[in-house]
VMD Tcl script that builds the backbone (N, CA, C; Angstrom):
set m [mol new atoms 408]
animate dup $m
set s [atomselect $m all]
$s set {name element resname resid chain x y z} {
  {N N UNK 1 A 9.595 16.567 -0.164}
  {CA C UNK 1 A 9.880 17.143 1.137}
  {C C UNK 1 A 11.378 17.025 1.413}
  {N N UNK 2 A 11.971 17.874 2.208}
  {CA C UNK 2 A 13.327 18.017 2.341}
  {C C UNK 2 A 14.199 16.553 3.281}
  {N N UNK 3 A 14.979 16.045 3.045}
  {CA C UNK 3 A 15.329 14.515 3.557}
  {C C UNK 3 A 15.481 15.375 5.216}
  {N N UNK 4 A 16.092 16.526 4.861}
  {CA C UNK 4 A 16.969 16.552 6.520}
  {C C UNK 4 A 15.504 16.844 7.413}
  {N N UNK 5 A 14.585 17.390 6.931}
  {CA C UNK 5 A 13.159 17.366 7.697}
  {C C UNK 5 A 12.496 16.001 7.876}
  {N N UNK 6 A 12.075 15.135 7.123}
  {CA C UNK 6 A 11.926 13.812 7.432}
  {C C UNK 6 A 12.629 12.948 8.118}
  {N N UNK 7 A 14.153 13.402 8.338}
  {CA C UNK 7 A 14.899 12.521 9.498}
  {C C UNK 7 A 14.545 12.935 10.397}
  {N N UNK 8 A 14.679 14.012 10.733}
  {CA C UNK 8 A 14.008 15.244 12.076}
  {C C UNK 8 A 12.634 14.424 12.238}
  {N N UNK 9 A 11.892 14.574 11.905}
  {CA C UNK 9 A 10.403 13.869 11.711}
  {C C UNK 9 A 10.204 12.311 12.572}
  {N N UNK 10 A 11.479 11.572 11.614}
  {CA C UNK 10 A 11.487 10.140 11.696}
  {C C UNK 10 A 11.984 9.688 13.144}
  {N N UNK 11 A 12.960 10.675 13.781}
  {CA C UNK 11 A 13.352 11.018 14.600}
  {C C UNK 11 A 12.725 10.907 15.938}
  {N N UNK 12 A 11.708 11.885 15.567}
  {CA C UNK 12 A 10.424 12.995 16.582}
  {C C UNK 12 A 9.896 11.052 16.852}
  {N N UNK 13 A 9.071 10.329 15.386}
  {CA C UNK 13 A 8.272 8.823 16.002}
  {C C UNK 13 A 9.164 8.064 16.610}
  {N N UNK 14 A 10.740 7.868 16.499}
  {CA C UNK 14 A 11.050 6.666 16.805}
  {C C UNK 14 A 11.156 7.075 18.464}
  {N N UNK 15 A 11.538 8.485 18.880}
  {CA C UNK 15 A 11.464 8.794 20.412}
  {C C UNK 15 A 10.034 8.131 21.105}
  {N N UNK 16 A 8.954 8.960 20.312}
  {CA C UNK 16 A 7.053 8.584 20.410}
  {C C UNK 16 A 6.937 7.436 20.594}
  {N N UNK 17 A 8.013 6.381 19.967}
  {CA C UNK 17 A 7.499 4.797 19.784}
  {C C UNK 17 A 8.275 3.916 21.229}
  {N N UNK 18 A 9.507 4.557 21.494}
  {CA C UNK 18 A 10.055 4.242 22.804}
  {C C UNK 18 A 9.066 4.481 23.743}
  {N N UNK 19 A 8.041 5.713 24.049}
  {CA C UNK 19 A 7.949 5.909 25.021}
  {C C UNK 19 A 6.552 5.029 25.084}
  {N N UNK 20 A 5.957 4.739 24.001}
  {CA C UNK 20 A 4.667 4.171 23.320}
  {C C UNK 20 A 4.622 3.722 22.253}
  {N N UNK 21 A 5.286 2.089 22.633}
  {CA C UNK 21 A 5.853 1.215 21.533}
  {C C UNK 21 A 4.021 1.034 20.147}
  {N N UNK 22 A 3.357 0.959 20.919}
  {CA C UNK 22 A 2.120 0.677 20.284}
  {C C UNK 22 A 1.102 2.209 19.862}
  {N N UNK 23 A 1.943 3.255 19.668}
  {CA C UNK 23 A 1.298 4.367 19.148}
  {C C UNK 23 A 1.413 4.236 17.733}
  {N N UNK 24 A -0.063 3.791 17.357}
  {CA C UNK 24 A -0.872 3.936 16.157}
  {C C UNK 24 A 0.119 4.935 14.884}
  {N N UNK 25 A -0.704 6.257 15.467}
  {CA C UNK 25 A -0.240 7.260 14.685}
  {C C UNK 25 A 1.272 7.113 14.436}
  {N N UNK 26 A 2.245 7.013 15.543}
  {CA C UNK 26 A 3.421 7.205 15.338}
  {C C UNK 26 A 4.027 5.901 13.935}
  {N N UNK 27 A 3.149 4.777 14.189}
  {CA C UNK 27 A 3.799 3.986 13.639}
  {C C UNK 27 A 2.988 3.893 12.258}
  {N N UNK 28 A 2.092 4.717 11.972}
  {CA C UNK 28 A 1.379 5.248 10.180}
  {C C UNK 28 A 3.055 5.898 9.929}
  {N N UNK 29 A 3.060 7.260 10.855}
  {CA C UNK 29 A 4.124 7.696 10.207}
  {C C UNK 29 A 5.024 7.502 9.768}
  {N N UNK 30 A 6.011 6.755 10.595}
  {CA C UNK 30 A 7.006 6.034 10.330}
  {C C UNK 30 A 6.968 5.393 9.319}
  {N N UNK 31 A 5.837 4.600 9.019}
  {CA C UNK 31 A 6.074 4.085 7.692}
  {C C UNK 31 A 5.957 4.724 6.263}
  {N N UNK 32 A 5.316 6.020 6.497}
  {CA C UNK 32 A 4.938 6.489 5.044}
  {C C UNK 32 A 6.476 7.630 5.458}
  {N N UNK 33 A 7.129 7.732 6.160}
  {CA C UNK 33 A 8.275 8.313 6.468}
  {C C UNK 33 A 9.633 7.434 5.334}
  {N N UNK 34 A 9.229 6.323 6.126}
  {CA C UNK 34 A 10.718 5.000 5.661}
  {C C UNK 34 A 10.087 5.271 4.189}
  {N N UNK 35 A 8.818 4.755 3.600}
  {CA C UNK 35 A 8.541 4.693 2.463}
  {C C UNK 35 A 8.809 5.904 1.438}
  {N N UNK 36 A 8.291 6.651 1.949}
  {CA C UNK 36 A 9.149 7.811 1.258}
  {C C UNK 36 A 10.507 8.304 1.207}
  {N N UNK 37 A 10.598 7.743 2.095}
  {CA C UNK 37 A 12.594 7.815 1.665}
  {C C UNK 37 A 13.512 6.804 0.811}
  {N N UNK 38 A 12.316 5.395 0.082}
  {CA C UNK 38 A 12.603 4.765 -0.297}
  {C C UNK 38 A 13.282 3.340 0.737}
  {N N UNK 39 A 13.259 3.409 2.044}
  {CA C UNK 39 A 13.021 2.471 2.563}
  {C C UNK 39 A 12.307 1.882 2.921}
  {N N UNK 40 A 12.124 0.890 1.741}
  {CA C UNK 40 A 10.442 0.092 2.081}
  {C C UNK 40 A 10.529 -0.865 2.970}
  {N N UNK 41 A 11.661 -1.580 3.444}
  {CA C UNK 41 A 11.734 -2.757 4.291}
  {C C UNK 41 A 11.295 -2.473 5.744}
  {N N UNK 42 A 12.017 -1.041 5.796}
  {CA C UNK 42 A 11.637 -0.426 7.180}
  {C C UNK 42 A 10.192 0.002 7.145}
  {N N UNK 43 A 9.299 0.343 5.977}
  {CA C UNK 43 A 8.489 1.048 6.309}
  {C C UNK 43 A 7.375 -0.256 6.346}
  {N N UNK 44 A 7.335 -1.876 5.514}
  {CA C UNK 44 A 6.860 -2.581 5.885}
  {C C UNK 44 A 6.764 -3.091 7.444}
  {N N UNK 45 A 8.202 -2.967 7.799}
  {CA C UNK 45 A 7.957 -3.423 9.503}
  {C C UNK 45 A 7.683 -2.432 10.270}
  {N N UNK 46 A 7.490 -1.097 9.774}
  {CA C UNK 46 A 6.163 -0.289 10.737}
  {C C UNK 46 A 4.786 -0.162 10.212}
  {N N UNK 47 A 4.463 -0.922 9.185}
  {CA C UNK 47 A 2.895 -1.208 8.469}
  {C C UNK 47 A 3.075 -2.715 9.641}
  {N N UNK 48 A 3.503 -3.703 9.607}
  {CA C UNK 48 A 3.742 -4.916 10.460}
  {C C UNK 48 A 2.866 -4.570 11.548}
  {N N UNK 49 A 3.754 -3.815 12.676}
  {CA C UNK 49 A 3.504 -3.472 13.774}
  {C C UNK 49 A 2.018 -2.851 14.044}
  {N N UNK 50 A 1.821 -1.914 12.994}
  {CA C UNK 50 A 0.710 -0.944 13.374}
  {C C UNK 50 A -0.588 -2.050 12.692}
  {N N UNK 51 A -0.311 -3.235 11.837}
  {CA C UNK 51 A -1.613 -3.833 11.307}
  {C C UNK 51 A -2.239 -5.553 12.255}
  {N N UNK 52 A -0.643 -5.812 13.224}
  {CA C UNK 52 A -0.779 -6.347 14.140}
  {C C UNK 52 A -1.823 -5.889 15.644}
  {N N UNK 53 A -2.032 -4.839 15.555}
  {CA C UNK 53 A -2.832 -3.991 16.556}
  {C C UNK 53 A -3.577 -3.319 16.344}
  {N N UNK 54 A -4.219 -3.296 14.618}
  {CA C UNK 54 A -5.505 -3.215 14.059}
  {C C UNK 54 A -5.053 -3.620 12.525}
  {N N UNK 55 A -5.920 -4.613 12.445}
  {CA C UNK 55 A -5.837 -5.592 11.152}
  {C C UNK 55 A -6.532 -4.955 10.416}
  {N N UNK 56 A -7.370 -3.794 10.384}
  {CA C UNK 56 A -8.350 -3.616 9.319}
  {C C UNK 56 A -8.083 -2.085 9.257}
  {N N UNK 57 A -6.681 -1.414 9.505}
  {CA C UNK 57 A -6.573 0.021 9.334}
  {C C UNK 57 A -5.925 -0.082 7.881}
  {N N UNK 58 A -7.212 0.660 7.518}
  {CA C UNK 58 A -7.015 0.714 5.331}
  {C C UNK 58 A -5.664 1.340 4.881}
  {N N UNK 59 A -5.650 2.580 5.695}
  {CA C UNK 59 A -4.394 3.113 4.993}
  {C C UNK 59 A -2.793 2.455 5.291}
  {N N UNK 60 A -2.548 1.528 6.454}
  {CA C UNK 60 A -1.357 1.223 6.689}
  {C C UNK 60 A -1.269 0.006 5.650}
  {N N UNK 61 A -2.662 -1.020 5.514}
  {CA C UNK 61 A -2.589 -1.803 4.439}
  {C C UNK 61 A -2.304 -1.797 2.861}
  {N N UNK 62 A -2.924 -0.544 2.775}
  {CA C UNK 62 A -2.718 0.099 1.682}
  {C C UNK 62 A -1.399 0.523 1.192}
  {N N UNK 63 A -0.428 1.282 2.276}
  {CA C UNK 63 A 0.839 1.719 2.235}
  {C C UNK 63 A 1.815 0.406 2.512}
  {N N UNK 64 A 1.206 -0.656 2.803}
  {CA C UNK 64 A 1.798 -1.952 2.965}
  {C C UNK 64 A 1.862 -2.502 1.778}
  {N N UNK 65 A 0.655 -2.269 1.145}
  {CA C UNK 65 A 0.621 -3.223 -0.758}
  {C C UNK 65 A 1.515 -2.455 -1.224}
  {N N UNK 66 A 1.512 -1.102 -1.488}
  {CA C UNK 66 A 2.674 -0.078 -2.183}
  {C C UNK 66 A 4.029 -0.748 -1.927}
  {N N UNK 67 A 4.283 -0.793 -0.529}
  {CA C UNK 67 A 6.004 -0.755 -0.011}
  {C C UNK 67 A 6.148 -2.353 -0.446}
  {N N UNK 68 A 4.771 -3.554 -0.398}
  {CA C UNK 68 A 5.540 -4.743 -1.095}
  {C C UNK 68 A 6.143 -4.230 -2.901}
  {N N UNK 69 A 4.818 -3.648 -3.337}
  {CA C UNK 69 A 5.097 -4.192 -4.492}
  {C C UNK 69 A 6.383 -3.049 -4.979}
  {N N UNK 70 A 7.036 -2.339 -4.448}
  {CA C UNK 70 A 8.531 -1.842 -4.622}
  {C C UNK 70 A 9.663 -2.519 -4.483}
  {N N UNK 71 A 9.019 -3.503 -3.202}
  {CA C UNK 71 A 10.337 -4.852 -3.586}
  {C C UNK 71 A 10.100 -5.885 -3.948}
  {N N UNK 72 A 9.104 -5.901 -4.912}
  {CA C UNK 72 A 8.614 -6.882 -5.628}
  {C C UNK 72 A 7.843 -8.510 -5.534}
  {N N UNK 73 A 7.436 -7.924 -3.949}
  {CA C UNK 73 A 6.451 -8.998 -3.252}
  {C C UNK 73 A 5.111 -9.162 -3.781}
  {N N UNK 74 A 5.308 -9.442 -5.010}
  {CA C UNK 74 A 3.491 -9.318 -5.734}
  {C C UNK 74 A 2.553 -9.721 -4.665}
  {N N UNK 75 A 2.689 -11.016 -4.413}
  {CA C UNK 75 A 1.708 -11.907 -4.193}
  {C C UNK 75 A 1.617 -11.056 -2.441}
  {N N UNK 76 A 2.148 -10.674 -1.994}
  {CA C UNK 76 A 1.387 -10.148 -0.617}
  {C C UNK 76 A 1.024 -8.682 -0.906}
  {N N UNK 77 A 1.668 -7.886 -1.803}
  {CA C UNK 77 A 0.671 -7.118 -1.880}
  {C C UNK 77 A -0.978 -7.101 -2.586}
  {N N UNK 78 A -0.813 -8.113 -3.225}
  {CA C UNK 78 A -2.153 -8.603 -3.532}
  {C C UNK 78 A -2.782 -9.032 -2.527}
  {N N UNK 79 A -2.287 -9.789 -1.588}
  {CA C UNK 79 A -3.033 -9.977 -0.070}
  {C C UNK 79 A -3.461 -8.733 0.627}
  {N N UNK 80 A -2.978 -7.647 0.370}
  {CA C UNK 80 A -3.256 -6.681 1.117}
  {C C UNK 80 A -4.554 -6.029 0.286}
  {N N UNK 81 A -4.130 -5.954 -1.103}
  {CA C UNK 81 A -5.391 -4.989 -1.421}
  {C C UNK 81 A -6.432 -6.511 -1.215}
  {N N UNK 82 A -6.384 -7.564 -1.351}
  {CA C UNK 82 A -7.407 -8.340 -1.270}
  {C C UNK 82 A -8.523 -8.273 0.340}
  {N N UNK 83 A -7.487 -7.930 1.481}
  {CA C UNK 83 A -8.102 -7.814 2.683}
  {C C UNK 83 A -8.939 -6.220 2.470}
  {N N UNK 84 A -8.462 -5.304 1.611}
  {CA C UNK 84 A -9.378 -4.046 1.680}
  {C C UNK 84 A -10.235 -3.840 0.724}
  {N N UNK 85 A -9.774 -4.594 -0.310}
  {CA C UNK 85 A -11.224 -4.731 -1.350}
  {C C UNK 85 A -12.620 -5.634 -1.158}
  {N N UNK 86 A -12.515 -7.075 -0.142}
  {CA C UNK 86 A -13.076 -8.197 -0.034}
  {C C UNK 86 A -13.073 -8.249 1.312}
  {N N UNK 87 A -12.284 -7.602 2.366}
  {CA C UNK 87 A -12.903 -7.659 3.500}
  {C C UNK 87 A -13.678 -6.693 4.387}
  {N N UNK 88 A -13.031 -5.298 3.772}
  {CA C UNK 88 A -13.163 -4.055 4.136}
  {C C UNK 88 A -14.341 -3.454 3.336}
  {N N UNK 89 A -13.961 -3.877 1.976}
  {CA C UNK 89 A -15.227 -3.549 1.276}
  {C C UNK 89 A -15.086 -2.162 0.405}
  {N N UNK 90 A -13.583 -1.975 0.541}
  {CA C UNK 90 A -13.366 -1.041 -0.108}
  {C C UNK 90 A -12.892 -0.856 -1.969}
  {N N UNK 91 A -13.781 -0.335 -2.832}
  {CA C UNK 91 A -13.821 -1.024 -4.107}
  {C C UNK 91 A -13.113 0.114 -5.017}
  {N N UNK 92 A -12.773 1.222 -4.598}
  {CA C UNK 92 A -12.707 2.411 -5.208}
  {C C UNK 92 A -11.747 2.456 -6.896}
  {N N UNK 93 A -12.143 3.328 -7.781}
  {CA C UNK 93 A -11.638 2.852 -8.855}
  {C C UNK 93 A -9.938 3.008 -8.659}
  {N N UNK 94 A -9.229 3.736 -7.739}
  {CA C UNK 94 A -7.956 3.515 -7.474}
  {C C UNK 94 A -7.555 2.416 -6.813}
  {N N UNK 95 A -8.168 2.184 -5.802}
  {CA C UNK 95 A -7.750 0.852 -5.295}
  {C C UNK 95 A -7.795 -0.067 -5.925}
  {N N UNK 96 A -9.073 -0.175 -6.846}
  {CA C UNK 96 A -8.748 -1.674 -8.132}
  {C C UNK 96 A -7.229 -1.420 -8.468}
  {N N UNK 97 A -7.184 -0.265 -9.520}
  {CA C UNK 97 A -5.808 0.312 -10.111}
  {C C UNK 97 A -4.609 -0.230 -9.486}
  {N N UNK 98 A -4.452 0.210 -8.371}
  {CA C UNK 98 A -3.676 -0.581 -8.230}
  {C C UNK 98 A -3.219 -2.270 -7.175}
  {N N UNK 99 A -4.633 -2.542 -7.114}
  {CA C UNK 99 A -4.730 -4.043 -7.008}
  {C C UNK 99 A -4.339 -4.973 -7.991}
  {N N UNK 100 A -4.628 -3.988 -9.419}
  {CA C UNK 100 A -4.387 -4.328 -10.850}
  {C C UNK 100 A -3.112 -4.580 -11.313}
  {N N UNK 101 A -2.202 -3.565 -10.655}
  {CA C UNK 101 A -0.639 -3.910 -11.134}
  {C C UNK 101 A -0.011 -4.684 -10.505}
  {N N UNK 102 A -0.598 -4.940 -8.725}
  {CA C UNK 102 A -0.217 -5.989 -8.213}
  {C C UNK 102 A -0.159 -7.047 -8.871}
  {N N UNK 103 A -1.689 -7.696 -9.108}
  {CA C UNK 103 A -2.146 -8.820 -9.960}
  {C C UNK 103 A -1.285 -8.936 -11.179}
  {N N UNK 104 A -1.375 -8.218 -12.207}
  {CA C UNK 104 A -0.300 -8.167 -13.244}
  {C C UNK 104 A 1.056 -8.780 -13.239}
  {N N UNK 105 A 1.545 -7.973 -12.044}
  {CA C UNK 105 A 3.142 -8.390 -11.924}
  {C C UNK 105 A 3.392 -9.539 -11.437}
  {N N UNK 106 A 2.442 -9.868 -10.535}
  {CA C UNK 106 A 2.503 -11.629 -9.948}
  {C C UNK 106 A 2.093 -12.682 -11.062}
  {N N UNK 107 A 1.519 -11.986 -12.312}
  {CA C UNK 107 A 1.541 -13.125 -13.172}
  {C C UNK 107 A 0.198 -13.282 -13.457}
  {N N UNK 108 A -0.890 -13.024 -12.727}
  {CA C UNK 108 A -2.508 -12.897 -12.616}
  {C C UNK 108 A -3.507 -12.175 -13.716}
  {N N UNK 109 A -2.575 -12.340 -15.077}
  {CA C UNK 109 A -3.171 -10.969 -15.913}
  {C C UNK 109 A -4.803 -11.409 -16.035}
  {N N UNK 110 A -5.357 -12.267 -16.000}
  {CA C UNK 110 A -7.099 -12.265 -16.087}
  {C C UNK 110 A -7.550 -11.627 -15.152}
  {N N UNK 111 A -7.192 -11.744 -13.887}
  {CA C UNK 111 A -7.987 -11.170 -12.477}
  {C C UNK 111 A -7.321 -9.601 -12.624}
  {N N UNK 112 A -5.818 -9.219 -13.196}
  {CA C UNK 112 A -5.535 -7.639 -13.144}
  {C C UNK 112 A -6.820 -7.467 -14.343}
  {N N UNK 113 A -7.233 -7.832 -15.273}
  {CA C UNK 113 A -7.571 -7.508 -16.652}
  {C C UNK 113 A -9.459 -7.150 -15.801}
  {N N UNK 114 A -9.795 -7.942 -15.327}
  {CA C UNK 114 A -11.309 -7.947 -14.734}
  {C C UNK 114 A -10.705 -6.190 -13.518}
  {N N UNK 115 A -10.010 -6.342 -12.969}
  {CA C UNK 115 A -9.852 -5.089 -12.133}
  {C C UNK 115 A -9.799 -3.866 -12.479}
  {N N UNK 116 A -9.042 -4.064 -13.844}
  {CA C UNK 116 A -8.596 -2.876 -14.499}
  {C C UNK 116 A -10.047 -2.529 -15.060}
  {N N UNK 117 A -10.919 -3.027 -15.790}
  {CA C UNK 117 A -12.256 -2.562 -15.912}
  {C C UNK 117 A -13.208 -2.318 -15.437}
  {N N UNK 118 A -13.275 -3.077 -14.104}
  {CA C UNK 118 A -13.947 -2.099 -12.870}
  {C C UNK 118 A -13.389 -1.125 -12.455}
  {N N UNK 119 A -12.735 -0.777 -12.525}
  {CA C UNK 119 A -11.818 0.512 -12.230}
  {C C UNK 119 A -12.378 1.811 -13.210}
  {N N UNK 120 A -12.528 1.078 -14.769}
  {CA C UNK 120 A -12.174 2.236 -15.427}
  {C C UNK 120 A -14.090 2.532 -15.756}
  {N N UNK 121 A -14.925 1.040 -14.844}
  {CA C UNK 121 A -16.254 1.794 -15.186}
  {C C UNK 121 A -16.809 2.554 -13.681}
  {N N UNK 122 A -16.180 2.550 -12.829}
  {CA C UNK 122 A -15.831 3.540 -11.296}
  {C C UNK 122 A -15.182 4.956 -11.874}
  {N N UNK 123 A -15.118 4.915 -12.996}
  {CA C UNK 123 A -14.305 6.333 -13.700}
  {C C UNK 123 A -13.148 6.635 -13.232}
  {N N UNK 124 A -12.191 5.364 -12.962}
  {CA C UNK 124 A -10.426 6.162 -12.807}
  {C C UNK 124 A -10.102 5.819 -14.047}
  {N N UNK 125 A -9.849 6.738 -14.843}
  {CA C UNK 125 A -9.093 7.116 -16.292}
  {C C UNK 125 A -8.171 6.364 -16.338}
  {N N UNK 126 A -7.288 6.501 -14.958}
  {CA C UNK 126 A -5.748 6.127 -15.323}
  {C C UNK 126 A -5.555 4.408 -15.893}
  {N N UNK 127 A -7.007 3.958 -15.336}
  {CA C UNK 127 A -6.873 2.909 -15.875}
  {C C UNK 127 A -6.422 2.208 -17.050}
  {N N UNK 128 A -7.440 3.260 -18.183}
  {CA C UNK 128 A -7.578 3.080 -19.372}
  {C C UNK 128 A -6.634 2.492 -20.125}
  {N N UNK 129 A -5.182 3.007 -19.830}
  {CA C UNK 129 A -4.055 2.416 -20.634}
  {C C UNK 129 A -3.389 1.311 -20.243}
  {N N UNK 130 A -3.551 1.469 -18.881}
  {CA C UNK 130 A -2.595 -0.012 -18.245}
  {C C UNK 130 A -3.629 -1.008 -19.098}
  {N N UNK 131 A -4.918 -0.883 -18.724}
  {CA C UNK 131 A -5.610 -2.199 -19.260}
  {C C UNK 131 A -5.186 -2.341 -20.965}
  {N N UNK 132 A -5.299 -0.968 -22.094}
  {CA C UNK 132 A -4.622 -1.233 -23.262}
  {C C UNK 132 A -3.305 -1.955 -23.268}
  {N N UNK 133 A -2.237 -2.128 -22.207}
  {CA C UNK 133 A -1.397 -2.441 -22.204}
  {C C UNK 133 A -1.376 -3.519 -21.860}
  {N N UNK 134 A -1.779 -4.171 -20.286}
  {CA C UNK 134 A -1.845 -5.599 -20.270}
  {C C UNK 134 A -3.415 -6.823 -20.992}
  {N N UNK 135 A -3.955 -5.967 -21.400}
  {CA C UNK 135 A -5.307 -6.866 -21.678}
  {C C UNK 135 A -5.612 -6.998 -23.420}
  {N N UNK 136 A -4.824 -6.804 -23.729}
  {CA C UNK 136 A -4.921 -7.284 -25.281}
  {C C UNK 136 A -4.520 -8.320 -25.591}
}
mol reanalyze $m
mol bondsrecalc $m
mol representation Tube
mol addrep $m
């Protein structure tokens, strides 16, 4: 997407968030906004905000494990997919996937290695190789 449209965009929430510091939506956006522009710090402290005022909204958690594990916060983005796999209940063969590289990179290769194969018997393919890669 074009940067000068996503500032415009980023723009449009941070007005939304003045006027309605605690708007939900505004503050999803914002973060998959910052995150996609490669500011993950910013886009964690609008996953922060929006998971402080619902702890169990999947996708900001979700976009929260992503934006850690870009700056290389293994171990909380593993907290995150851990609250949506084990609390939420959400098991899907992508979400293992990448619960899996979390786990991996923090050092966890048995628990990525068990993920990566539930994953790949949920039928996400993409699995297939990471696990050739870390599980041998």
């Amino acid at each position: 997407m074009n940067k000068g449209l996503l500032d415009e965009a980023l723009g449009s929430y941070n007005q939304a968030l003045e006027i309605n510091p605690d708007s939900q939506p505004a503050l999803m956006s914002k973060g998959l906004i910052a995150s996609a522009q490669g500011q993950f710090d910013a886009a964690i402290q609008a996953f922060d905000s929006l998971l402080k005022l619902n702890p169990d909204e999947m996708r900001a958690r979700l976009s929260r494990a992503f934006a850690y594990g870009q700056v290389r916060q293994f171990e909380k983005a593993v907290a995150d997919y851990n609250h949506v796999t084990d609390k939420l209940g959400q098991r899907t063969g992508e979400i293992l996937y990448f619960k899996a590289i979390a786990l991996a990179n923090a050092g966890q290769k048995s628990e990525a290695c068990s993920h990566l194969t539930e994953a790949i018997e949920k039928g996400y393919q993409n699995a297939v190789d990471l696990k050739n890669q870390v599980c041998q």
